[in-house]
C-alpha positions in Angstrom: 0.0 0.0 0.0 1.3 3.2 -0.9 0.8 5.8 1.9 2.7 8.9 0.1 0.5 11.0 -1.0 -3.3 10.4 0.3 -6.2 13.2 -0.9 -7.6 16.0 1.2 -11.1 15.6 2.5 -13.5 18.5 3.0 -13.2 19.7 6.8 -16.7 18.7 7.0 -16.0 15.4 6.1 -15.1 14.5 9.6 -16.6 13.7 13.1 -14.9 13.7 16.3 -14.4 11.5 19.0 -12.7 12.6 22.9 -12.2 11.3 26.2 -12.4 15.0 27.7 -8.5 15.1 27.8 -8.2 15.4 24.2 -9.6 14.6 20.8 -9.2 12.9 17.6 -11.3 14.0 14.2 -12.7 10.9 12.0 -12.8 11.4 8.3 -16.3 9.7 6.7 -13.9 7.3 4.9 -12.9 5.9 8.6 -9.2 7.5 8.9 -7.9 9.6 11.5 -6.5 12.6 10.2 -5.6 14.8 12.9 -5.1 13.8 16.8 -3.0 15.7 19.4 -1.7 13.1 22.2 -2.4 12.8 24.8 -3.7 16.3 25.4 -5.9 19.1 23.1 -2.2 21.2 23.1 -0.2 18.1 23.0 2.0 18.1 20.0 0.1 16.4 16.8 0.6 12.0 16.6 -1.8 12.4 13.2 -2.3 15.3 10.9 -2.6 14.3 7.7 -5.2 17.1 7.4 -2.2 19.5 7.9 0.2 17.5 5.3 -0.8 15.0 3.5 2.3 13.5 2.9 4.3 13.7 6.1 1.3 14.5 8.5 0.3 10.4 9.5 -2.7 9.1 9.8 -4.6 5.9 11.6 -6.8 4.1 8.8 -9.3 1.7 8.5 -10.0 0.4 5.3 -12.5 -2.3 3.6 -12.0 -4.0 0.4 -15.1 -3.1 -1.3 -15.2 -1.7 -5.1 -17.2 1.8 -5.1 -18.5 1.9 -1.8 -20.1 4.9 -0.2 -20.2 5.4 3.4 -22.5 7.4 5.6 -21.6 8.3 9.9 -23.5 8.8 12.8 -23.6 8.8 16.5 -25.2 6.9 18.5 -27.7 9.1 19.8 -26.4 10.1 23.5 -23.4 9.8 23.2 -19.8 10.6 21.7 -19.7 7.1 20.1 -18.6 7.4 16.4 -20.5 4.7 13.9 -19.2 4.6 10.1 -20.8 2.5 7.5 -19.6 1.3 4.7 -22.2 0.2 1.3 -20.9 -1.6 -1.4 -22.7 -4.2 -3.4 -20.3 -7.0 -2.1 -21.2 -6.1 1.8 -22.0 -3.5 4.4 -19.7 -3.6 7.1 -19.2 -0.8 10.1 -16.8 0.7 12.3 -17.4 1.9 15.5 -15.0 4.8 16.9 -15.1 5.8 20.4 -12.4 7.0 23.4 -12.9 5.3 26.6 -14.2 7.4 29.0 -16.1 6.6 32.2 -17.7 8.6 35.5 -15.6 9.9 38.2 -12.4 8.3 36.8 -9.9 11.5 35.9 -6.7 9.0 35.5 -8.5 6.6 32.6 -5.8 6.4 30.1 -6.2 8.3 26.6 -6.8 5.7 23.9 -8.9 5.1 20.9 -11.1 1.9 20.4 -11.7 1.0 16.9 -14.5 -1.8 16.2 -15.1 -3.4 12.8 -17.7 -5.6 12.3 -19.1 -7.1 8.8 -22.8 -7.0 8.4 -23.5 -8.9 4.9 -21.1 -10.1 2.9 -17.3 -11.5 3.7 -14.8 -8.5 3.6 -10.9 -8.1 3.5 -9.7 -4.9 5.7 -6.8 -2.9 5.7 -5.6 -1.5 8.8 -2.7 1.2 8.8 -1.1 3.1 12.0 1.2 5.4 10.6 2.5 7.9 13.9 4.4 11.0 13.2 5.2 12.1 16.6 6.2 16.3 17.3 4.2 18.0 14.6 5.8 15.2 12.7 9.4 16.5 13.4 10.5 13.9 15.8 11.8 10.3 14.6 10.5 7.3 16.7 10.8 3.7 17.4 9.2 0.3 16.8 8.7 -3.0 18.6 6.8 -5.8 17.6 5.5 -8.1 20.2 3.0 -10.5 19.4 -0.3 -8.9 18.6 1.3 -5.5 19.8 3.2 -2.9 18.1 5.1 -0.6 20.1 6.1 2.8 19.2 8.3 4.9 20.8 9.7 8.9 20.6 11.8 9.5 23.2 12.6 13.1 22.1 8.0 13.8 22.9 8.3 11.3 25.8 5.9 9.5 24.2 4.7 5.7 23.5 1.5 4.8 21.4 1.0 1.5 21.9 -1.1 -0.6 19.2 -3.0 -3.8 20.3 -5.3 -5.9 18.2 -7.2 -9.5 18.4 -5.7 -9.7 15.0 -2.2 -10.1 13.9 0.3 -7.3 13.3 3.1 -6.5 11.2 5.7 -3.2 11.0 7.0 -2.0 7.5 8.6 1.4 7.5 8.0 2.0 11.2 4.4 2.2 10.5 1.9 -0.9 12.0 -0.2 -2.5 9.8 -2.9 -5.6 9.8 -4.5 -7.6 6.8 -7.8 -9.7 8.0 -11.6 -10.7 6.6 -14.2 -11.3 8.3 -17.2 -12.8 7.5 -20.8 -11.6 8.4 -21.0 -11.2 12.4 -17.5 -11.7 12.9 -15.7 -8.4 14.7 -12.1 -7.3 15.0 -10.9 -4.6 17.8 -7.9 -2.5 17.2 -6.8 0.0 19.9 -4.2 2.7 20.4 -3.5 3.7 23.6 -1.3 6.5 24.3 1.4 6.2 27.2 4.5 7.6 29.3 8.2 5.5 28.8 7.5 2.8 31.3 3.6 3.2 31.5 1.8 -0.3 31.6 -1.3 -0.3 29.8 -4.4 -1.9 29.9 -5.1 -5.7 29.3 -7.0 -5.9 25.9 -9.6 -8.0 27.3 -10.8 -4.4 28.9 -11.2 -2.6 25.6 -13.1 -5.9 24.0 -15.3 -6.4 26.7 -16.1 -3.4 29.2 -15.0 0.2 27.5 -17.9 0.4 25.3 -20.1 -0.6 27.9 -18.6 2.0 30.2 -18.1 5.1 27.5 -21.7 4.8 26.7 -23.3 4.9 29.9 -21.4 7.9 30.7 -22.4 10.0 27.7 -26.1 8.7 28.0 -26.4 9.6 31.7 -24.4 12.7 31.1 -26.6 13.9 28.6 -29.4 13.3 30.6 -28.5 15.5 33.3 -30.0 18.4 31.4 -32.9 20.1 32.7 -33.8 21.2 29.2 -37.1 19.8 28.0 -38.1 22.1 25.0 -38.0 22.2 21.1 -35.1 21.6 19.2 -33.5 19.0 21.9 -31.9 16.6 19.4 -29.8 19.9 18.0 -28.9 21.4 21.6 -28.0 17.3 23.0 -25.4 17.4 20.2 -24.0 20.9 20.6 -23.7 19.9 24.1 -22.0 16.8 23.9 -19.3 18.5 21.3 -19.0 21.5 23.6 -18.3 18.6 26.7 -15.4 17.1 24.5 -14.1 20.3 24.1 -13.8 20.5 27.8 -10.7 19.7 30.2 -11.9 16.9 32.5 -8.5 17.5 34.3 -8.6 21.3 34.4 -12.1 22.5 34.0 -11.1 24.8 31.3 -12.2 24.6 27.5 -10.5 25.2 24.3 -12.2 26.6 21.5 -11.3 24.5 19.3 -9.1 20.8 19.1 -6.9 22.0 16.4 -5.2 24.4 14.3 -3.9 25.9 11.1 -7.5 24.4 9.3 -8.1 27.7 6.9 -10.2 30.6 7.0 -9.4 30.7 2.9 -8.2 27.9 1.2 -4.8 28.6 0.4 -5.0 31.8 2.5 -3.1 32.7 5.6 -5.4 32.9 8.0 -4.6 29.1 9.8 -4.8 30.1 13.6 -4.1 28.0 16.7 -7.3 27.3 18.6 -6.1 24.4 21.3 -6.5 27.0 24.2 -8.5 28.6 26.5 -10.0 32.3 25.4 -11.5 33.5 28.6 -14.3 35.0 26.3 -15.3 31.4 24.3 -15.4 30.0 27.7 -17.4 32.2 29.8 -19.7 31.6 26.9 -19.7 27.9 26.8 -20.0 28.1 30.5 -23.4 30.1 29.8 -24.9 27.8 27.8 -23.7 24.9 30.2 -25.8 26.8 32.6 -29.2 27.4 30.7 -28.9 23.8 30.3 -28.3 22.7 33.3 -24.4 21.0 33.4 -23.9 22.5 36.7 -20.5 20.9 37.3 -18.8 21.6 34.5 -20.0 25.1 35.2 -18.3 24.7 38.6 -15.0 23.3 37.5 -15.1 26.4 35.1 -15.5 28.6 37.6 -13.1 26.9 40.4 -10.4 27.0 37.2 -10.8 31.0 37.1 -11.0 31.7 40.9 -7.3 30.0 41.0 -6.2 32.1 37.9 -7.7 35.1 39.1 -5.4 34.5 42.6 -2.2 34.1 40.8 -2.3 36.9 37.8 -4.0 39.8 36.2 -6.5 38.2 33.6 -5.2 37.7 30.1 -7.3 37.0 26.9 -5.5 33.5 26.4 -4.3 30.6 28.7 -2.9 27.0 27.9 -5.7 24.5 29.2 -4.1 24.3 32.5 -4.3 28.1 33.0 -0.4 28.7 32.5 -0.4 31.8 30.4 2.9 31.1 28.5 1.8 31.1 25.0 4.3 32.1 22.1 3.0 32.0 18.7 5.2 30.0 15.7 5.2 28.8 12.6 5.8 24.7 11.7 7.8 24.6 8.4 7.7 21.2 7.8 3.8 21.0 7.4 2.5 22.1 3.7 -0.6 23.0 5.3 -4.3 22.0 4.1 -4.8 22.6 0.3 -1.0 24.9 0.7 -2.6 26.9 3.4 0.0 28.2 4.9 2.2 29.1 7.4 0.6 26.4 10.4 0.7 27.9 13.2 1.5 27.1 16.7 0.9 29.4 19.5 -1.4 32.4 19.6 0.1 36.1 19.1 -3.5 36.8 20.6 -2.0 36.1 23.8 -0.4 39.6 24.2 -2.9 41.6 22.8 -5.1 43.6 25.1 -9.1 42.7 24.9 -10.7 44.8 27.9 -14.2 42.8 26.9 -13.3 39.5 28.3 -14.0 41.1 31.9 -17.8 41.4 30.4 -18.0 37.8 29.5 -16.6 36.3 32.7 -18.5 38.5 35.2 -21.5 37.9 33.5 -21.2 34.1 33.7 -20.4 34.4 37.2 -23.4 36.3 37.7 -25.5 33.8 36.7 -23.7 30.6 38.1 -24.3 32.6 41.4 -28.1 33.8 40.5 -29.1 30.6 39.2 -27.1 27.5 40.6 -24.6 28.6 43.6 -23.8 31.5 45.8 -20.3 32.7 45.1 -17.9 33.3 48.5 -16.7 36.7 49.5 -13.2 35.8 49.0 -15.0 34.8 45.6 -15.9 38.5 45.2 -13.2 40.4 46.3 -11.3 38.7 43.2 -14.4 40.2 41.2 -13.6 43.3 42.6 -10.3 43.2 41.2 -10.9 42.8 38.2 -14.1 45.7 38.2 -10.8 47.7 39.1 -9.3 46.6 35.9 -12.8 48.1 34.0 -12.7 51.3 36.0 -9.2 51.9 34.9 -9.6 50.7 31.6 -12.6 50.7 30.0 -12.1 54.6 27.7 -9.2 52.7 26.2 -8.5 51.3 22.5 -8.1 47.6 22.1 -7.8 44.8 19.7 -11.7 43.9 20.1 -13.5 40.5 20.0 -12.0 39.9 16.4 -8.4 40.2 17.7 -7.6 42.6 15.1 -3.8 42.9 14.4 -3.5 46.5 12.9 -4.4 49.0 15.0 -6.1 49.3 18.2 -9.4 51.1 18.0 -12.5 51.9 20.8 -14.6 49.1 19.9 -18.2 48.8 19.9 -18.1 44.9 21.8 -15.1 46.1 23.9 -17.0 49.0 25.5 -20.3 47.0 25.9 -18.9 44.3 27.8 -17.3 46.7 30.2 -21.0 47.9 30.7 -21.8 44.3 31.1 -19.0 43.6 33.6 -20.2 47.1 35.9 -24.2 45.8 35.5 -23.1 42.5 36.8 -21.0 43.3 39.4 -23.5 45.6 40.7 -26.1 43.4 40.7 -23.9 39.9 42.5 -23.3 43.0 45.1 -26.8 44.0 45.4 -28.2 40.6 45.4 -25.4 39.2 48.0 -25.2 42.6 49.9 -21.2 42.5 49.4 -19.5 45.8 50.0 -19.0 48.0 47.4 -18.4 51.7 46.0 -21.8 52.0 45.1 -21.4 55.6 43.9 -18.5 54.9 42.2 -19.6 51.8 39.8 -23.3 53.4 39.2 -21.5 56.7 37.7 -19.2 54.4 35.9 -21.9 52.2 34.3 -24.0 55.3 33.2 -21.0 57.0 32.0 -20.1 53.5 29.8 -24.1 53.4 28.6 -24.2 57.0 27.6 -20.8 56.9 26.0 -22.1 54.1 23.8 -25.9 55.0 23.4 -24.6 58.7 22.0 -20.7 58.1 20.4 -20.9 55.1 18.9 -24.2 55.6 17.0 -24.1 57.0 13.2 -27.1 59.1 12.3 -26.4 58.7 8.5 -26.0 54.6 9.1 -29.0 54.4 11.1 -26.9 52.1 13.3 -24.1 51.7 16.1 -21.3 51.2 14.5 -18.1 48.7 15.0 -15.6 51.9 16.5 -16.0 55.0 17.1 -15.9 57.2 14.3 -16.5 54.2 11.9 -18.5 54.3 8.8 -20.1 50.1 9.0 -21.3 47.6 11.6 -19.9 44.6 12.9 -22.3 41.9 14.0 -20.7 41.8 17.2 -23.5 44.6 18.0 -26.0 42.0 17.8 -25.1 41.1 20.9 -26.6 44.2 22.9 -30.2 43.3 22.9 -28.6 39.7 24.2 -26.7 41.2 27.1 -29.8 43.3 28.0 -28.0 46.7 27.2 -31.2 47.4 24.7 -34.3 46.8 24.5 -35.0 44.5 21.0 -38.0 46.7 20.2 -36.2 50.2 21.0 -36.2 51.8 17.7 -32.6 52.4 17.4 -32.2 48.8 17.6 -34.3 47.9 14.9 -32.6 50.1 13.1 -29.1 48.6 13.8 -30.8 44.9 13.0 -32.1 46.4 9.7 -28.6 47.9 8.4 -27.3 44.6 9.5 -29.8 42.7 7.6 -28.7 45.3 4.3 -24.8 44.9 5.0 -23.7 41.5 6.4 -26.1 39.5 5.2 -26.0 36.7 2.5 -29.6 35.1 3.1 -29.5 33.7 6.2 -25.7 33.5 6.4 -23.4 36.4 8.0 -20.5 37.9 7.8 -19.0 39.3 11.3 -18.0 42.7 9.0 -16.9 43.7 5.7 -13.5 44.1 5.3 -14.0 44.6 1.1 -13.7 48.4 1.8 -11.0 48.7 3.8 -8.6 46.2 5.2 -10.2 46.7 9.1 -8.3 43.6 10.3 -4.7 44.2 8.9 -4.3 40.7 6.7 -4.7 39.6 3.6 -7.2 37.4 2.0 -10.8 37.5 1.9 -13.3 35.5 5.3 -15.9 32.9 4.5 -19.5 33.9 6.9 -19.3 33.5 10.7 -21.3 30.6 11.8 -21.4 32.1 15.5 -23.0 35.1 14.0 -25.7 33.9 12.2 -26.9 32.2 15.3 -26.5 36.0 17.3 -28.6 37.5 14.3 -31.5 34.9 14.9 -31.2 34.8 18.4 -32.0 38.6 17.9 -34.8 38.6 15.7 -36.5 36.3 17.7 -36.0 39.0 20.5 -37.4 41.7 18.3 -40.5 39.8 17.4 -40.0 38.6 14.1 -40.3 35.2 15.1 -41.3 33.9 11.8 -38.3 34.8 10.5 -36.0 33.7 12.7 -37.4 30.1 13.1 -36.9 29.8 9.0 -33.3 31.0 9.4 -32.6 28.5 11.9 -34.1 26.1 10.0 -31.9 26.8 7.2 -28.8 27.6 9.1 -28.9 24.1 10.5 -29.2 22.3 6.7 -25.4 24.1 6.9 -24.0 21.8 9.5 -22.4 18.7 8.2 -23.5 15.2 8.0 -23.5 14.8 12.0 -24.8 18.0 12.8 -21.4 19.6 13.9 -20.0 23.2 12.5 -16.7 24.8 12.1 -16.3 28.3 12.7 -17.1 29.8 8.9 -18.4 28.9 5.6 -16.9 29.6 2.7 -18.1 30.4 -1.3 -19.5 27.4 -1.7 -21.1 26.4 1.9 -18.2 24.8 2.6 -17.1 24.6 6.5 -13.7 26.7 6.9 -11.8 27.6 9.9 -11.4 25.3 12.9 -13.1 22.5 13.4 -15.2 22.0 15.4 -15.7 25.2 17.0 -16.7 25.7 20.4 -18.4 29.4 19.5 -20.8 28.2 16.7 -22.1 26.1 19.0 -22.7 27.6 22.0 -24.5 30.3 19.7 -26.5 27.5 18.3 -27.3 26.4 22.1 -28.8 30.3 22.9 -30.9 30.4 19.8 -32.7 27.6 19.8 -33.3 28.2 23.5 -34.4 31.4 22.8 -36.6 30.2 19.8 -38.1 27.6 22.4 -38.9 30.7 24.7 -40.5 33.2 22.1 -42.5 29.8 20.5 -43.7 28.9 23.9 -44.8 32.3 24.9 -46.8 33.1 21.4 -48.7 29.3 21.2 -48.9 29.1 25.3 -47.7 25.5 24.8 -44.4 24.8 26.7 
């Protein structure tokens, strides 16, 4: 078989599978292309979606002449099924990563499961591990019905184990069966430390499916939700869960990087980390739904963070804030997207909105699950210190803009959020504060945006100050209760939005065609997260008709299992990172929303 050279597939090709440590993303013909082990900002073990040549990969592959092949998930659950249809057989594959309740220390491996259902088929299997961004040489050993391979230079062992024979060839692990109709093979990887002892294969054959499927079916099950639209909000939530740090509490926003904006563009970003912002969002809609815990281990995560350092933008998952940005040479990139980066420059730029986002999740973890402790609040307090001092200044905004720093619309609303929050935990709690003090500032921050940031000639408030277009960030102040959705300055905003950034129900997040606002080259496909802000506001402004048909649509968008990366591009296609934490979150809030307005109008819960 000749592994040199294997074909891109679309990024929405792919589903993903996790163990809440990390993740690995399954293409619909059943290789994995891209896996960082054994954590989200581990280096990569595959990433053939990065390289195609030199990136490795983990395949499974049957024997059958023009087959087509469809995936799902078993409903529930983070369980991975792909089928395979050929006129000579059907056979499937079942993907998951053991995971099970209360058990932090479960080792990170991937169970693969092949069975045939009609027919007798030959299967392919190939393990081909490129260890350090596929920069670091490894090792083999083959043991009987084991293949181990070692990189010293990653401190790092995958060890492959199999009820089928074997072989090595070129460092890479490989097996050659059939099986006839019934009849199942198992294949794992596990991933270890030098000297780490594994698990005995009769545990992966016999009780990890058992075990990772009870604990995503009575996980999901927690939820208090009960509304419309709870097959689409189960699956956001159990892709937002993967996404999240069992270890750490923290969530990255998305499992991997350098996947496009533009094909062939340079936009290829690192998303394996923790944006305070993307996470005090997820940590919202964890809340409306009811994942309480999670929502605490969020929130335990930044009380420690908020005791050692001043609040940055950017953290590795386990909150140290060491980030450098780089580029990897040796990768080609997807379709010659390049540079791949490493790292996020982000990490150094100032974003005085992230104190919005956090204290407003706080606010409602303490309003609507648990009272927050005064030590809790005098952290709070700290940063509200940080909004006092800050909040008239330019920053790089929620679109980390690289040029220059401007007063941005977001940035200045969330440091009216952060003031209206704090005020109200201290109201509600009676906690000391300077009441005189944060009142004055929050109606200086209201006024300052209500009057400076509104164009007369636009009808709307615009991205900056002084700025001749909207950004559909502004969508957001009717969500964060700045505006009323019915005031008429609002409806005016929504409308110029509607005439600007919209593409039917698609939207862009602002249009750089003019001017270069953002400082890079290249053209951006529609922002997934903000079509789901601009329904989430119609619905609020009482065009519910309207915003039920664009959710509608918006969802035919998705791929094949219901998952979305952060943009699409000219031809629907999913660009960006995938998948992203943000789009779905987004998705989450409207349809709860939609469930709210739906309910209220037909009096039917």
């Amino acid at each position: 078989m000749n592994h040199t050279k294997r074909p891109f597939q679309p990024i929405e090709n792919y589903g993903i599978i996790g163990n809440l440590k990390t993740v690995a993303l399954v293409s619909l013909q059943g290789s994995i292309d891209f896996m960082c082990a054994p954590k989200f900002d581990s280096p990569t073990v595959f990433a053939s979606m990065l390289d195609a040549q030199k990136g490795g990969f983990f395949a499974v592959e049957p024997d059958l002449e023009n087959y087509t092949s469809k995936q799902l998930y078993l409903p529930g659950t983070a369980i991975l099924l792909t089928r395979y249809f050929s006129d000579a057989g059907i056979t499937e594959l079942t993907d998951f990563m053991p995971v099970q309740e209360g058990n932090k220390s479960h080792k990170s491996a991937i169970v693969r499961q092949i069975k045939t259902i009609r027919g007798s088929i030959k299967f392919k299997v190939s393990c081909v591990p490129r260890f350090g961004y596929s920069a670091s040489e490894h090792e083999v050993e083959c043991l009987e019905k084991e293949i181990l391979f070692t990189c010293k230079k990653e401190k790092s062992v995958i060890r492959m184990l199999s009820d089928q024979p074997l072989i090595v060839r070129r460092k890479n692990g490989y097996a050659e069966f059939t099986l006839k109709e019934t009849e199942i093979a198992t294949i794992v990887l596990e991933f270890l430390s030098p000297g780490e002892r594994g698990e005995n294969i009769n545990f992966y054959l016999q009780d990890a499916y058992h075990q990772t499927k009870d604990f995503w079916i009575k996980w999901i099950n927690k939820t208090s939700y009960q509304g419309r639209y709870s097959e689409l909000i189960r699956r956001s939530a159990i892709t937002l869960k993967l996404l999240t740090s069992v270890e750490f509490g923290s969530v990255v926003a998305a499992p991997t990087f350098g996947l496009p904006e533009v094909i062939g563009g340079n936009r290829n970003w690192d998303y394996r980390y923790t944006w305070i912002r993307d996470a005090a969002f997820t940590m919202y809609a964890f809340l409306t739904l009811g994942f309480y815990d999670e929502a605490t281990a969020f929130i335990d995560w930044i009380f420690n963070l908020c005791q050692k350092t001043d609040l940055q933008l950017v953290y590795q998952i386990n909150g140290d804030s060491d980030i450098h940005e780089k580029e990897l040479a040796q990768f080609d990139g997807y379709h010659s997207s390049k540079p791949v980066r490493i790292g996020n420059a982000a990490a150094t730029q100032l974003q005085i909105d992230i104190y919005g986002e956090l204290i407003d999740t706080i606010y409602i973890y303490n309003k609507s699950y648990k009272p927050i402790t005064y030590e809790f609040w005098t952290l709070i307090e700290k940063q509200i210190a940080c909004v006092v001092k800050n909040w008239k200044k330019a920053d790089h905004g929620i679109w980390e803009i690289r040029s220059e720093k401007k007063q941005f619309l977001h940035t200045r609303l969330m440091c009216w959020v952060a003031m209206d929050r704090a005020i109200k935990i201290a109201e509600h709690r009676s906690f000391p504060y300077p009441e005189n003090e944060w009142h004055k500032i929050r109606s200086k921050i209201y006024n300052d945006i209500y009057h400076n940031f509104w164009n007369e000639k636009l009808g709307a408030w615009v991205q900056y100050k002084g700025a001749q277009h909207v950004d559909a960030s502004v969508l957001l102040m009717p969500l964060t209760h700045f505006i009323s959705p019915i005031e008429p300055r609002w409806l005016s905003t929504l409308k110029t939005i509607d005439e600007e950034l919209l593409l039917d129900v698609l939207v862009y997040r602002y249009n750089n065609g003019m001017k270069k606002i953002d400082g890079l080259d290249g053209e951006e496909g529609t922002f997934n997260m903000c079509s789901f802000w601009f329904i989430e506001a119609l619905a609020k402004s009482g065009n519910l008709e309207r915003a039920v048909e664009n959710f509608e649509k918006m969802i035919g968008y998705s791929n094949h299992l219901l998952l979305f990366s952060e943009e699409l591009g000219k031809k629907g296609e999913h660009l960006g990172n995938f998948p992203q934490a943000f789009t779905h979150l987004a998705l989450i809030s409207a349809a709860v929303e939609l469930n709210k307005q739906i309910s209220r109008k037909t009096g039917k819960p």
